[in-house]
C-alpha positions in Angstrom: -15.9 -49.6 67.8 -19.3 -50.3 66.3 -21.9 -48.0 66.7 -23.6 -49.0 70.5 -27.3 -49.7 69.6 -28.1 -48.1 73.6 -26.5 -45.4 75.5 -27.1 -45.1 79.3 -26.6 -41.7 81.2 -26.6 -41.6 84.8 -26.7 -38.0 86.4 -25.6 -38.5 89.6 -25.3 -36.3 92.7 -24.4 -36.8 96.2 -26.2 -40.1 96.0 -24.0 -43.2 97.6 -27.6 -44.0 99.7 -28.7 -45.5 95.9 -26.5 -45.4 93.3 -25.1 -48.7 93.8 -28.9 -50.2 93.1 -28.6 -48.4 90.1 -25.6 -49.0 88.6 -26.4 -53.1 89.6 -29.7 -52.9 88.5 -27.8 -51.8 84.4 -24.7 -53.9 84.4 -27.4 -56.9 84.9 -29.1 -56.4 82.4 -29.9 -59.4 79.7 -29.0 -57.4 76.7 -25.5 -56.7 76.9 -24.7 -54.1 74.1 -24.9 -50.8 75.6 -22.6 -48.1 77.6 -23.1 -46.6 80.4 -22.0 -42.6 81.3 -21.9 -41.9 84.8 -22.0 -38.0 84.9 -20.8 -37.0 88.4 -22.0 -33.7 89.2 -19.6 -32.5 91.6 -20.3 -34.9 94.4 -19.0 -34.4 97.9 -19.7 -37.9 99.3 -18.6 -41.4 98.6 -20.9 -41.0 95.2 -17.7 -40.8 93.2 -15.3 -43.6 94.9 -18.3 -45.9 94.3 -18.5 -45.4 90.6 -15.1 -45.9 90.5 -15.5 -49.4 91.8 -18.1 -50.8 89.7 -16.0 -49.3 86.4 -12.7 -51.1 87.2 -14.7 -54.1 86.5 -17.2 -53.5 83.8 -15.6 -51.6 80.6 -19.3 -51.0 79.9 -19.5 -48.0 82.9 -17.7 -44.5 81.9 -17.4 -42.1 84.3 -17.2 -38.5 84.1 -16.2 -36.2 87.0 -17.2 -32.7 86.3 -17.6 -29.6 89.0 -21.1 -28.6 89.8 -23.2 -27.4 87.2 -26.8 -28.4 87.8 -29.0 -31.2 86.2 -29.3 -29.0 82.5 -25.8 -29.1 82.2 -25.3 -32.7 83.7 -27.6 -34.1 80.8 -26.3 -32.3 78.0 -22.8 -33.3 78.7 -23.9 -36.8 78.8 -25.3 -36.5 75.8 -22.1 -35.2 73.9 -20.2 -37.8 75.3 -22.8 -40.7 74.3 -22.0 -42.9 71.5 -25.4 -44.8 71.2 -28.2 -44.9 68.6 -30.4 -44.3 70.8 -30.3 -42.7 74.6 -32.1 -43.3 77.7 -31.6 -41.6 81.0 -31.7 -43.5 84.1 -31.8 -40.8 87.4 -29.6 -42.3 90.0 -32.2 -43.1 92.5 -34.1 -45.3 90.7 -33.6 -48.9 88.4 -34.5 -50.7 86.2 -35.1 -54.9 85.6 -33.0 -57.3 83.6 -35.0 -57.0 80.9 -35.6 -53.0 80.4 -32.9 -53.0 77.1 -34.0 -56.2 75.8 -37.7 -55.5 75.7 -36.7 -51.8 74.2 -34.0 -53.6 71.4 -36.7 -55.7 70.2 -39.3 -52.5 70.3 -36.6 -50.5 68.2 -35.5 -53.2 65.5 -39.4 -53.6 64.7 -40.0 -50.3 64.9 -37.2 -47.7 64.2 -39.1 -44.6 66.2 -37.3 -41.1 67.2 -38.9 -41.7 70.7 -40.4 -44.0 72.7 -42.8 -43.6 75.4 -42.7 -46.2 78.7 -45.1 -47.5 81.1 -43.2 -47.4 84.8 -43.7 -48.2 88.0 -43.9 -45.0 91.3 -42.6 -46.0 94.3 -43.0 -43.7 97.1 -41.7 -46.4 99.6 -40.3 -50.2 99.2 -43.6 -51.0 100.4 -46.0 -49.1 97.9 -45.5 -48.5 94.0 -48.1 -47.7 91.6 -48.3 -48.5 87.7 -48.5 -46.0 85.2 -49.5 -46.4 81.9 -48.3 -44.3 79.4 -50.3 -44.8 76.5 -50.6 -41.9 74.0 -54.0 -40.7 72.8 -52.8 -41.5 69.3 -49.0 -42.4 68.3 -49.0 -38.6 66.2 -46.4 -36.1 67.5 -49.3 -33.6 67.3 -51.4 -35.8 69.4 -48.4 -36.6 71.7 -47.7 -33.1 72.9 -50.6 -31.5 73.8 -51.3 -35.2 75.8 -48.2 -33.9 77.5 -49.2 -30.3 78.0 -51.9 -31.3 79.0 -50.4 -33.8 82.5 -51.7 -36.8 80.3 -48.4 -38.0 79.8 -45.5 -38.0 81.6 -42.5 -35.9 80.6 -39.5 -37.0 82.2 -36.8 -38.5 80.4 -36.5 -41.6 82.5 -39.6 -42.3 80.8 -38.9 -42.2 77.1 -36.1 -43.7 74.7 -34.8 -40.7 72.2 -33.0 -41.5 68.9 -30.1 -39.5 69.1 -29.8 -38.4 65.3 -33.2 -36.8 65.4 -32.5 -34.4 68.2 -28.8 -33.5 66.9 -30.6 -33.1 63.2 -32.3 -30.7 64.7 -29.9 -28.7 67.2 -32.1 -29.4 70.5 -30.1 -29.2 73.9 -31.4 -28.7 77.7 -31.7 -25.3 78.5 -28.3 -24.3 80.6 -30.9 -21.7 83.0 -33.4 -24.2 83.2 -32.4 -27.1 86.3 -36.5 -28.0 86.9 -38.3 -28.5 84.3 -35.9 -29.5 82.0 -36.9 -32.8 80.6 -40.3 -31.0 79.6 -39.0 -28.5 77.6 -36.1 -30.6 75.8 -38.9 -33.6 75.2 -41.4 -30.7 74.1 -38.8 -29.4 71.7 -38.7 -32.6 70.4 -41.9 -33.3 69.6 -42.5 -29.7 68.0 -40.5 -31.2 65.4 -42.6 -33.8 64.3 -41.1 -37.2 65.2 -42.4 -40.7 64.6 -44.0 -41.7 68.0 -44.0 -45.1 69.5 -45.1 -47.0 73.0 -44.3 -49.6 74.8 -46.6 -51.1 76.8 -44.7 -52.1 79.4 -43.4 -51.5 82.7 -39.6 -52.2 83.4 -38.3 -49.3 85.0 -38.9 -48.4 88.6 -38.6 -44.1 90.0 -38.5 -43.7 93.8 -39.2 -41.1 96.1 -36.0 -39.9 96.8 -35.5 -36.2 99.1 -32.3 -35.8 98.4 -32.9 -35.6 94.7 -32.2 -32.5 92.3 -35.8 -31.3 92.3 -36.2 -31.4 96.0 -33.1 -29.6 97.6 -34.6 -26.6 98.3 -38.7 -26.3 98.3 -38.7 -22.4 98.0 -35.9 -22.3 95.1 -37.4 -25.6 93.5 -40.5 -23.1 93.2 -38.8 -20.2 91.9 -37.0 -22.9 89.4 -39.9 -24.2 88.5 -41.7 -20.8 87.4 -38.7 -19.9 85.4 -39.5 -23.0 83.6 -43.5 -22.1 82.8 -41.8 -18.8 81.1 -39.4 -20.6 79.1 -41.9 -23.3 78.1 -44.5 -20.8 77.2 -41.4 -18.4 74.8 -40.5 -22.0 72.9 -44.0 -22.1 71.8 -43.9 -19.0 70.5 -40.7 -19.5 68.9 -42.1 -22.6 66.7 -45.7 -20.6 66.2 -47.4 -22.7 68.1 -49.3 -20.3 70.2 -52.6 -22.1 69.5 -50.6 -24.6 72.2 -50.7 -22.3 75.2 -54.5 -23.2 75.7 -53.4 -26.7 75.9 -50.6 -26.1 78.6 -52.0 -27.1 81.8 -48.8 -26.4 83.9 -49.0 -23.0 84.9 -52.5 -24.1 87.6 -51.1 -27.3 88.8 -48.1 -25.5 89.7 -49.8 -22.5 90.8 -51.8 -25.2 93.0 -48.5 -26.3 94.4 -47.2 -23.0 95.0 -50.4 -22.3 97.1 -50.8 -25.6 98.9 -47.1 -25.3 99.7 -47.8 -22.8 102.3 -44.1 -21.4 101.8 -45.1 -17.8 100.1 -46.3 -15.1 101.7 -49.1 -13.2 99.7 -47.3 -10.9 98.5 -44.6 -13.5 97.0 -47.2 -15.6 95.9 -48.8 -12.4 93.6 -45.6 -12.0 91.8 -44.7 -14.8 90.6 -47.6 -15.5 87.7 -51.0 -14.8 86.6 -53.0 -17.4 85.8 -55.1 -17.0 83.0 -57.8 -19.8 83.0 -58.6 -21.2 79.6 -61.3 -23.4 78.7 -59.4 -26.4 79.3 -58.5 -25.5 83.0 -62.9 -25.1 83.5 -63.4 -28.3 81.4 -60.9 -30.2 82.9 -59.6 -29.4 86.4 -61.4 -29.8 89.8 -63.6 -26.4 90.4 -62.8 -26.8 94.2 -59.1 -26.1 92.9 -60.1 -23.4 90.6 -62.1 -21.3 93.3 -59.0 -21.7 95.4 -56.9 -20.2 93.0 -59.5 -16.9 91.8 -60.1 -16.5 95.9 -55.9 -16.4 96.4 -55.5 -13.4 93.7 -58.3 -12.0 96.2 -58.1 -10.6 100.2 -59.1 -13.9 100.8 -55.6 -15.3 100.0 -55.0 -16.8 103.9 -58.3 -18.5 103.8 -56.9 -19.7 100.5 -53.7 -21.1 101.1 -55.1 -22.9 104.3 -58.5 -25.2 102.4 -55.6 -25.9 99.9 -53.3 -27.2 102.2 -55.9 -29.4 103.2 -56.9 -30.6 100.4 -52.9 -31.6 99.6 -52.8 -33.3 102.4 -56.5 -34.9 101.6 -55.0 -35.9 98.2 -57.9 -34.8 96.8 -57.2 -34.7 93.1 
């Protein structure tokens, strides 16, 4: 078999509300030379059965039933099992128009990149969606990671197209502890080694607001995840020396701004999960409402805290 210029990997989870969006959304598309890995995580529902279905009449769609694991382990066995040039990850809840691989081919024949960023669209109903524009401060992998650090640019891996050589040249792989936050730290790895950078300036690819998604199973845990994460990101710096980074890495306060908005965490599990150490870039760039909120919750004054910033969530007050 040639070498597939496009692999496709599905995750999927207990999702037979959407997958089959999905999976039509792919098998429709214009350009035609691709494969697509469904990576059943263990589903208990009808996710499985419907799979099945579409792949008995498109040799295109390979599925892969696996026990659970978790999203790390999900992508990374996708991965090994891909055959493409290049990979892109579609989650199961979202798609994608007719066009997504046939604007990307012409992207990569013009311009053979080791990753691609993507504008998309948000939709947080069938009613409302939102474009985002993904545009790097400068196509430099330098540039390009502390834009992500920084929130600039997304780092989800529905939103980029990887070269799959690059990332095996240089041994990177999801983290098997890490099930939120994953896509940051593999992407992050990525770009620590210096690849060439490219965007497209386009929006073909739609991500919904789906509950019953990986990353919103449990609130509490997804919090407990996600700090595991801001520890990991913070030790792969370190191990590629880029500690000059850390200023850049404005994770650790939105997320301790989540944590507190949440309401979840008492004060006392709130105070152990991470200090926040406020750099220059949190005081130049973040709201000072947010910041005051954050040094009065490390006070007595945590309560009082936790209540203006649940307002303020709710006020969507950025």
């Amino acid at each position: 078999m040639h070498n597939l210029p496009f692999s496709i990997i599905i995750p999927v989870y207990n999702d037979e509300k959407n997958i089959t969006r999905c999976i039509e959304s792919v098998i429709s598309q214009s350009f035609s030379d691709f494969e697509c890995l469904l990576v059943n995580d263990g589903s208990t529902d009808s996710t499985s059965s419907i799979c099945a279905t579409f792949a008995q009449n498109d040799s295109r769609l390979k599925i892969f039933n696996k026990h659970n694991e978790g999203i790390s382990k999900t992508r990374q066995f996708g991965l090994d099992k891909s055959n493409g040039l290049y990979v892109i990850f579609i989650d199961s809840d979202d798609w994608v128009e007719p066009s997504f691989l046939e604007k990307i081919n012409k992207k990569v024949v013009s311009q053979s990149r080791d990753i691609i960023f993507l504008d998309f669209y948000n939709e947080k109903s069938l009613s409302r969606e939102k474009y985002y524009s993904q545009k790097p401060s400068f196509l430099s992998s330098e540039s390009v990671i502390k834009d992500v650090l920084e929130c600039k640019l997304f780092s989800c891996l529905w939103n980029v197209v990887l070269k799959k050589s690059f990332f095996y040249k240089y041994n990177i792989k999801f983290s098997d502890s890490i099930n939120y936050g994953e896509d940051t730290l593999f992407i992050t790895e990525l770009l620590l080694n210096k690849p060439d950078v490219d965007y497209l300036d386009e929006a073909f690819y739609h991500h919904t607001f789906n509950r019953g998604s990986y990353t919103r199973k449990d609130k509490k845990n997804r919090f407990y995840e996600r700090v595991k994460f801001l520890y990991v990101l913070e030790l792969l710096l370190q191990k590629y020396n880029r500690e000059d980074l850390i200023k850049n890495n404005f994770f650790p306060f939105n997320d301790k701004f989540e944590i507190l908005s949440s309401g979840i965490f008492s004060k006392k599990e709130y105070k152990s999960l991470f200090a926040l150490s406020f750099t220059q870039y949190y005081r130049e760039c973040s709201n000072p409402v947010k910041q005051y909120l954050l040094l009065m919750a490390e006070t007595n004054f945590y309560f009082f805290a936790k209540l203006i910033s649940r307002m303020i969530k709710t006020m969507k007050i950025k």
